[in-house]
C-alpha positions as CSV (number, residue, x, y, z in Angstrom):
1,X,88.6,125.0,97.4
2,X,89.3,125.9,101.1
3,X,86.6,125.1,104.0
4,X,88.5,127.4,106.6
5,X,90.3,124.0,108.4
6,X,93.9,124.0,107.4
7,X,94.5,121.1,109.7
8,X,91.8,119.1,107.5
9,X,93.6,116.4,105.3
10,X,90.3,114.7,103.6
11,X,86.7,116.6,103.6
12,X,83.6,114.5,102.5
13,X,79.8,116.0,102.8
14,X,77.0,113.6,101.9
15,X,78.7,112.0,99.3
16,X,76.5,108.9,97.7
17,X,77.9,106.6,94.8
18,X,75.1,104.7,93.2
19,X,76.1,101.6,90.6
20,X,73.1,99.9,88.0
21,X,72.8,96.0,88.3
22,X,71.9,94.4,85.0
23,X,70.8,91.1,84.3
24,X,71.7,90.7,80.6
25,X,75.2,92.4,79.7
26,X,72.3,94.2,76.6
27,X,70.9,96.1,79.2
28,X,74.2,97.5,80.1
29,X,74.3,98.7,76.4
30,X,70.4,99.3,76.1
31,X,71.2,102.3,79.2
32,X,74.3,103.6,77.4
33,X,72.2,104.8,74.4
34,X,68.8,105.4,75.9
35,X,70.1,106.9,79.2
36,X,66.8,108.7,80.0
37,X,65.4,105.0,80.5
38,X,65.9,102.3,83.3
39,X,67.4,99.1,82.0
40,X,68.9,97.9,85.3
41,X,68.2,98.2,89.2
42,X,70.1,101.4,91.2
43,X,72.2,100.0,93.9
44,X,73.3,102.7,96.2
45,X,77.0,101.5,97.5
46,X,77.2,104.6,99.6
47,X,74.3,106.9,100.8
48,X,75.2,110.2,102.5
49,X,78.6,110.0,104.2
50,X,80.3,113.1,105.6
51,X,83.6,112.2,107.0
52,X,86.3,114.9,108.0
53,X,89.9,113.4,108.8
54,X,92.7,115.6,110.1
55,X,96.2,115.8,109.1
56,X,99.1,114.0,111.7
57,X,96.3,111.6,112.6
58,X,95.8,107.7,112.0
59,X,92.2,106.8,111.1
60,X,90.5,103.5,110.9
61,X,87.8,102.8,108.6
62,X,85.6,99.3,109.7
63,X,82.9,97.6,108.7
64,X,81.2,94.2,107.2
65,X,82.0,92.9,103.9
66,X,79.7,95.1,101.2
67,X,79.5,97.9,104.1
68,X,81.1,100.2,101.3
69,X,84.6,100.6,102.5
70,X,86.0,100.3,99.2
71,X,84.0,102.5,97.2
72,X,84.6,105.0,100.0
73,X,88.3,104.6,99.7
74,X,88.4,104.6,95.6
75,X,86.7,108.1,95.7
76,X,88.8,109.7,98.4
77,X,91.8,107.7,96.1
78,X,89.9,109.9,93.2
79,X,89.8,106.6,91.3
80,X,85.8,106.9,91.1
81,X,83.7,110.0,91.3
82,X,80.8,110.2,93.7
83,X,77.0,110.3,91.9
84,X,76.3,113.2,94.2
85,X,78.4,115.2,97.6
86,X,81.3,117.0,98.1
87,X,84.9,116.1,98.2
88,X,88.2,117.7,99.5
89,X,91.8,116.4,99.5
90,X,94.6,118.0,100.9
91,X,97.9,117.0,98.7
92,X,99.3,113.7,97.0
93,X,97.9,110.6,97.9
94,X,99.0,107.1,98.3
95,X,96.6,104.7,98.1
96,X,97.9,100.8,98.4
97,X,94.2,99.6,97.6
98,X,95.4,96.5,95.7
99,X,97.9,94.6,95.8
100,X,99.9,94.8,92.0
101,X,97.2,97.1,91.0
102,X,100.2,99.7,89.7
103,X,102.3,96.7,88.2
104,X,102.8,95.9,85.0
105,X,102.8,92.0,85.6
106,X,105.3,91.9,82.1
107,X,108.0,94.3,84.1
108,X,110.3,93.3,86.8
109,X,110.6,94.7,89.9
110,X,112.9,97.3,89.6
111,X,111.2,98.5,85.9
112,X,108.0,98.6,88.3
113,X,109.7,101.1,90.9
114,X,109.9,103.2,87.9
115,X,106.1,103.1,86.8
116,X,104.7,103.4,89.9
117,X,107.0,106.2,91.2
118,X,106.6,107.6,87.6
119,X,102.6,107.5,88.0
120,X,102.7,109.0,92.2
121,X,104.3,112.2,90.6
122,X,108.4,111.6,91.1
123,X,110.9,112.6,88.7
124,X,113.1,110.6,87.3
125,X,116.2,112.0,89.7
126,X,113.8,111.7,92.4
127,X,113.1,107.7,91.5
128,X,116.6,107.4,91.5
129,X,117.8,109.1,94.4
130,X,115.2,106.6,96.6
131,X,115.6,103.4,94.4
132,X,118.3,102.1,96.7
133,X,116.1,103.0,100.1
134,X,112.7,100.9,98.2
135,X,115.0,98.1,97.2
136,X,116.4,97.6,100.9
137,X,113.1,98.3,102.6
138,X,111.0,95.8,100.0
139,X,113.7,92.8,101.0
140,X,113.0,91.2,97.6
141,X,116.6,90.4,96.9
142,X,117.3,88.4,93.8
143,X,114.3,88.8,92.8
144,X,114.4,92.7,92.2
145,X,115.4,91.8,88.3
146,X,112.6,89.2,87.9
147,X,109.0,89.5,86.5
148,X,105.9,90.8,88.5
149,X,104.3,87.6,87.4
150,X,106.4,85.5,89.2
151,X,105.9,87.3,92.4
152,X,103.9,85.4,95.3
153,X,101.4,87.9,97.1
154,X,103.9,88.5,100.0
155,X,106.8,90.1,97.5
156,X,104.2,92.0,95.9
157,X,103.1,93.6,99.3
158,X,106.7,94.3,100.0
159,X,107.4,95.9,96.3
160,X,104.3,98.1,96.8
161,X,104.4,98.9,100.0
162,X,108.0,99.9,99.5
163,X,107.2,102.4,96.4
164,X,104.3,104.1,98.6
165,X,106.5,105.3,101.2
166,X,109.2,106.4,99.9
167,X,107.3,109.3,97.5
168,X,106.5,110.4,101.0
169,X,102.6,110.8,100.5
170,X,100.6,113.4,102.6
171,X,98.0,110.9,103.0
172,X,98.8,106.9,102.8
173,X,95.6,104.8,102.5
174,X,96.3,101.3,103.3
175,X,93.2,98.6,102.7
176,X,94.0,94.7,103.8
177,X,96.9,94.8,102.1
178,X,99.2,94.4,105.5
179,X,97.0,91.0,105.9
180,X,99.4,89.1,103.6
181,X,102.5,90.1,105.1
182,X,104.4,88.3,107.6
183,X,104.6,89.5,111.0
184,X,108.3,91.1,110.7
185,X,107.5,93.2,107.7
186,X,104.6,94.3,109.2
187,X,106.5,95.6,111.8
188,X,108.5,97.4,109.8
189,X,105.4,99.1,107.9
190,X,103.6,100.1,111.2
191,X,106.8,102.2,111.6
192,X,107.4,103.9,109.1
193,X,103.4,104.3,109.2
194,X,104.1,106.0,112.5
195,X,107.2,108.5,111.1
196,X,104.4,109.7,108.8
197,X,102.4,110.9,111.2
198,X,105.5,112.2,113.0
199,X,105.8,114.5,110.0
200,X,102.2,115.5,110.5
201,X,101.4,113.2,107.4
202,X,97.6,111.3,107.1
203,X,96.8,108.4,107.3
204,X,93.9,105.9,106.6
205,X,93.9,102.3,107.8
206,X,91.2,99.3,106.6
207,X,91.5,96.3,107.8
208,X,89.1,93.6,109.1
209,X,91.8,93.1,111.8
210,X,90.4,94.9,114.2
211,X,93.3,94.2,116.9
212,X,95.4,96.3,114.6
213,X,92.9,99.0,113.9
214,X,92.3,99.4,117.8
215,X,96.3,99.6,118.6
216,X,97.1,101.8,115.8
217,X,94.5,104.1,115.4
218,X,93.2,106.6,117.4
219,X,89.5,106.8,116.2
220,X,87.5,105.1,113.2
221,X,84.3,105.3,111.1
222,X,82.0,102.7,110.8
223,X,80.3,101.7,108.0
224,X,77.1,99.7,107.6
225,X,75.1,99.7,104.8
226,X,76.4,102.3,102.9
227,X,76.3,105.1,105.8
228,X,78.8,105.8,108.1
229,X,76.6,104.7,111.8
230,X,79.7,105.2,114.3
231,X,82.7,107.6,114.9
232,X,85.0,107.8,117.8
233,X,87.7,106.1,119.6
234,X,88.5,102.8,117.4
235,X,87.7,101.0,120.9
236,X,83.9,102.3,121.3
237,X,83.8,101.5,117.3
238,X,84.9,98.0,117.5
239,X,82.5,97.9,120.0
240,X,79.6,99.1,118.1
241,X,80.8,97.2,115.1
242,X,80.2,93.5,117.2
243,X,76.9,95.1,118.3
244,X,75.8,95.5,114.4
245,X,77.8,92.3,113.7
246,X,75.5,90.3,116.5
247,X,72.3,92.0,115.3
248,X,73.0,90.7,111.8
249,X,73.6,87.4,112.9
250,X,70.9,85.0,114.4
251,X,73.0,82.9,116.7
252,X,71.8,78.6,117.1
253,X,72.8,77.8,120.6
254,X,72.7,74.2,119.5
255,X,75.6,74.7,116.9
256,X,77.0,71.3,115.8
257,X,80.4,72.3,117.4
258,X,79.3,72.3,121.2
259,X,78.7,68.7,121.6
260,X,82.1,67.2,119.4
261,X,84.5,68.6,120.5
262,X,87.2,66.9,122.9
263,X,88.1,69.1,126.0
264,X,91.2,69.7,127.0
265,X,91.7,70.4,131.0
266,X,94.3,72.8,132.1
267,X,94.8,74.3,135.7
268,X,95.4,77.6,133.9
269,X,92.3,79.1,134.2
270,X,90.8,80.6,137.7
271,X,87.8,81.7,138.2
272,X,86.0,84.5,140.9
273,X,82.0,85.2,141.1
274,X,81.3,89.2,141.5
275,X,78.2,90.0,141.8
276,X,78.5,93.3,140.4
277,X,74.5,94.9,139.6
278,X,74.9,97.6,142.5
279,X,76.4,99.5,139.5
280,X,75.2,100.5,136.2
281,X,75.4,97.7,133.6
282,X,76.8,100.5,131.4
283,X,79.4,101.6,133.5
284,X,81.0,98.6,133.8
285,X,80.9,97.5,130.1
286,X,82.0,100.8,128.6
287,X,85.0,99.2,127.6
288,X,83.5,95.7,126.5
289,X,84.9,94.2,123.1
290,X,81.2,92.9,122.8
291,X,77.9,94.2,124.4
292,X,74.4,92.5,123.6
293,X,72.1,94.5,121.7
294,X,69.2,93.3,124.7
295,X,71.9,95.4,127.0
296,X,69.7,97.4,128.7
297,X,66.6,95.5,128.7
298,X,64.6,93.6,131.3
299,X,64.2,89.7,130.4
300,X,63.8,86.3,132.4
301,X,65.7,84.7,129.9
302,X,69.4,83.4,130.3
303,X,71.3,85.7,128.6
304,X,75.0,86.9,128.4
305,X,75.2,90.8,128.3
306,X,78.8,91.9,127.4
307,X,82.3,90.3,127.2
308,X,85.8,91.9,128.7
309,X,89.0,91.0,127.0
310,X,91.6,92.9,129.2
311,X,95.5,92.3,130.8
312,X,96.4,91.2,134.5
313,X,95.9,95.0,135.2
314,X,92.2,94.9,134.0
315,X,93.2,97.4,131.2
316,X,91.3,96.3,127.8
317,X,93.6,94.8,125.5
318,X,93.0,92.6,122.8
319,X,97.1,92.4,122.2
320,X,99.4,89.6,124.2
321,X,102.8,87.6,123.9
322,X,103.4,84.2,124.8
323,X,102.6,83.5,128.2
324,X,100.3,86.3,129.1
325,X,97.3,85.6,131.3
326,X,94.4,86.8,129.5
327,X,91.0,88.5,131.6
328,X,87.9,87.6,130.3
329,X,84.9,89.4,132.0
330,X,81.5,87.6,131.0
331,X,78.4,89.7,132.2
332,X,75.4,87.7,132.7
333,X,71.9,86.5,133.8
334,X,70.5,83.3,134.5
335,X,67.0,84.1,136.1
336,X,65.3,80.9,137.2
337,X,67.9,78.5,135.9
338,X,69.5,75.4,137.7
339,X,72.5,73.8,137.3
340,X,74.1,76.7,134.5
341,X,77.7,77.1,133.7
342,X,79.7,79.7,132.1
343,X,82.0,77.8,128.8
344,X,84.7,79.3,126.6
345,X,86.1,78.2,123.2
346,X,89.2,79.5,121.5
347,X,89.7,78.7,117.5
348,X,92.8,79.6,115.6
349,X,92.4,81.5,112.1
350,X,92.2,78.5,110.2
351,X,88.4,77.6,112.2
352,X,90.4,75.2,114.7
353,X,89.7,74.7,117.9
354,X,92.6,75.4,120.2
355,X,90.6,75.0,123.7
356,X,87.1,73.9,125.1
357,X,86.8,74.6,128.7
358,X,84.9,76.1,131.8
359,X,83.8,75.6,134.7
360,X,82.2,72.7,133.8
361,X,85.0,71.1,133.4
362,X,87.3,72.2,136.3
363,X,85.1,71.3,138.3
364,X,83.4,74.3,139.6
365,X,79.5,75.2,141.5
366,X,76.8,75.8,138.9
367,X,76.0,79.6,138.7
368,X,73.6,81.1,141.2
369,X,69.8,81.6,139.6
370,X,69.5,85.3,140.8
371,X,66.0,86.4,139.0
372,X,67.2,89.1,136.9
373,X,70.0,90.5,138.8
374,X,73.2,91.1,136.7
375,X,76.4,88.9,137.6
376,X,79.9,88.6,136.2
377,X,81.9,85.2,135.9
378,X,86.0,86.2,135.7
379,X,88.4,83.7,133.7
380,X,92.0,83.8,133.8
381,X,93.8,82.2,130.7
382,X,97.4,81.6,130.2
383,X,98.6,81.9,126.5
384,X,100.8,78.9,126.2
385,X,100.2,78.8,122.7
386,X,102.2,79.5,119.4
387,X,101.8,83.5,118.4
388,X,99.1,84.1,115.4
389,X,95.4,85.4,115.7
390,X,93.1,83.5,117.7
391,X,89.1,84.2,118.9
392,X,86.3,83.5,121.4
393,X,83.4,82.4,122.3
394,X,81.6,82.2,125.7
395,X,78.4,80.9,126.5
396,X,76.0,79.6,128.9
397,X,75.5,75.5,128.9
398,X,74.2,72.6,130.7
399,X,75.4,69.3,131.7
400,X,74.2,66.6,129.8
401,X,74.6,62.9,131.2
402,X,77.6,61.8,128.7
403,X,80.7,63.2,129.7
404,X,82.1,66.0,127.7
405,X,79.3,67.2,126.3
406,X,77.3,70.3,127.5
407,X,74.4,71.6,126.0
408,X,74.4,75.4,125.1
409,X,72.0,78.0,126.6
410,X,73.1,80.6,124.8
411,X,76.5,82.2,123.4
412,X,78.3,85.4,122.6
413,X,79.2,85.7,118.7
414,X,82.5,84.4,117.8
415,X,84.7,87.8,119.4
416,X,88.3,89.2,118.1
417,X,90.6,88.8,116.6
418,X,92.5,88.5,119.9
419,X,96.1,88.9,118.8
420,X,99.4,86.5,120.2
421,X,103.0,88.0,119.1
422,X,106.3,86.5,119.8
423,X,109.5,88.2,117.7
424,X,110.5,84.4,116.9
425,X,114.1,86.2,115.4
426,X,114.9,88.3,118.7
427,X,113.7,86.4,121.3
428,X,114.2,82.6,122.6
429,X,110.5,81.6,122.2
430,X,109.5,79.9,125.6
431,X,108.5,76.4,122.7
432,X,108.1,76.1,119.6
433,X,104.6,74.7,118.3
434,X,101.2,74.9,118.4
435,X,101.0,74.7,122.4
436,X,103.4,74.9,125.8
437,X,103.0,71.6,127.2
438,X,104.2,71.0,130.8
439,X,107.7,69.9,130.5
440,X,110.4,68.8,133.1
441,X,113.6,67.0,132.0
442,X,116.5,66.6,134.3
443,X,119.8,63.8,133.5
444,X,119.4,60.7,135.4
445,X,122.0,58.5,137.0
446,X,122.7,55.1,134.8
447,X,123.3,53.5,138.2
448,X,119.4,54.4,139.0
């Protein structure tokens, strides 16, 4: 099967999987030997997706839980057939879908090299001429000659991972399994990720971190419902995807958080009113990490409109190291509304917070009630905290008579993941912890 594109590495044209839900595990048998009846309800997990991915290139696929990413990735893997649509691969595939999904849990490691290799097409000579190359790239050590079964999630990754890169795949599909890794191995998989497509190999990246997505691939679909809705640079479709995440999503500006939590004042964060609507609202949001559905619409409501994550240079980033000064952009309206303030929250990926502050809180004017004109509040924020993923949310809010508390107007969706790396093994870490607290320690005289 040829479509003319010899550059083309995985071909799909309105390819739909539909699945039956049953309510009673009969019905299931009921539709096995009276097909031309309906025993169960259709559920279409994919509805008319063409997809064309070249070869050399890195390519994301996002979306919300149940948007279809997985059954998408099984039948490009070939481990499901579509119920209708065409399909075209271009050579051997690697597809590290689950982790241990290849293992025998009974077998130890090195027995599992074997299968797995056996099962991606190798030889025996060829299993044995990379065995030494998986072993030291997997880092397992002693625990090479021990059962699956008594692997933790991390060696598992590290075992798999290992096996899928050495048979040298044309196309490497990779879905969520990096998450369990820690930060050094994945380093070490994003490059040899990166000599595959320097051998003008494929490959396909999932992952609900959408920080990696953005930095490693060049473009990505988006799914939603079962239909791919966006494709383009992964930057315009992490974009859309918080768009369709926000629509989904019916946000309570009273949420039980805003008026419990203890703030914590820093003079790290400076902030500069613009007053920027003598340009196109579009124009300066094209490269937003969040844009309001309500973007383009006139309303004499308080609103927030888009939200800028981007480096001391104003160049969008959702990447840092300890210490950077993070940009935050927040494009607004507060038509006919006193006494306003702009607020931010950080939260760690265990749903703590890390920091409550704005301008509220150092101190600053209330925000300028300018009918429906279109203003934009700048915050500088130093990342003098420990290296992990973190996101934000930023709002409008109120003072309220007790101190502390505000009372939110309205607020952006919880935005990131917003990504803080430190190579704890090569570099002296500027502290160790949770946060940099301001220190100063000098030797003092006894005599004193």
């Amino acid at each position: 099967m040829t479509h003319g594109l010899d550059t083309v590495a995985i071909f799909l044209k309105n390819v739909s999987k539909r699945y039956r839900k049953y309510e009673r595990p009969v019905d299931r048998l009921k539709q096995a030997l009276f097909p031309q009846r309906n025993y169960g309800e259709e559920f279409w997990a994919l509805k008319g997706v063409d997809i064309t991915i070249h070869k050399g290139k890195a390519t994301g696929i996002i979306g919300r839980n149940g948007a279809g990413k997985s059954t998408l990735l099984q039948i490009i893997a070939g481990t499901i057939s579509p119920t209708m649509g065409e399909t075209f691969v271009d050579g051997r595939i690697a597809a590290l879908l689950e982790l241990g999904s290849g293992f025998n849990p009974e077998f130890t490691g090195r027995e599992n090299i074997f299968l797995s290799s056996k099962l991606l097409g190798l030889t025996t000579t060829q299993v044995n001429e990379k065995i030494d190359s998986i072993i030291e790239f997997s880092e397992i050590g002693d625990f090479l000659d021990q059962p699956i079964k008594t692997y933790s999630s991390g060696m598992k990754l590290r075992l798999a991972f290992s096996v899928y890169v050495a048979v040298d795949p044309d196309i490497l599909i990779v879905d969520e399994a990096l998450s369990v890794g820690d930060i050094f191995f994945q380093q070490k998989c994003f490059q040899r990720m990166e000599d595959l497509l320097a051998k003008n190999k494929t490959v396909l990246f999932v992952s609900h971190n959408l920080s990696l997505v953005k930095n490693f691939c060049e473009t990505a679909y988006l799914l939603d419902k079962g239909e791919v809705v966006f494709f383009g640079s992964s930057s315009d479709a992490i974009g859309k995807f918080y768009q369709i995440k926000n629509s989904h999503k019916n946000i309570d500006v009273h949420d039980k958080d805003s008026s419990s939590i203890q703030t914590i004042r820093t003079n790290s964060i400076s902030y500069n009113g613009e007053h920027p609507s003598i340009k196109k609202i579009s124009d300066l949001t094209q490269n937003s990490i969040w844009k309001s559905t309500k973007l383009h619409s006139v309303s004499s409501e308080a609103r927030i409109l888009a939200v800028s994550i981007l480096d001391p240079r104003f160049i969008p980033t959702t990447v840092y190291q300890i210490g950077d000064v993070l940009k935050i952009r927040v494009y607004f309206t507060v038509p006919n509304l006193d006494s306003c303030h702009i607020g931010i929250a950080l939260k760690n990926k265990f749903d703590r917070f890390v920091f409550r502050g704005g301008s509220y809180f150092d101190e600053k004017a209330p925000l300028i009630s300018a009918n429906d004109a279109i203003q934009c509040f700048e915050i500088e924020l130093k990342l003098n905290i420990e290296a992990g993923s973190y996101t934000i949310m930023l709002s409008l809010e109120q003072s309220k008579l007790v101190p502390n508390e505000t009372h939110r107007i309205y607020a952006s969706p919880w935005i990131g993941p917003i990504e803080v790396r430190w190579d704890y093994r090569a570099q002296k870490a500027p502290f160790l912890g949770m946060v940099g607290l301001p220190y100063k320690g000098k030797i003092v005289s006894l005599d004193e």
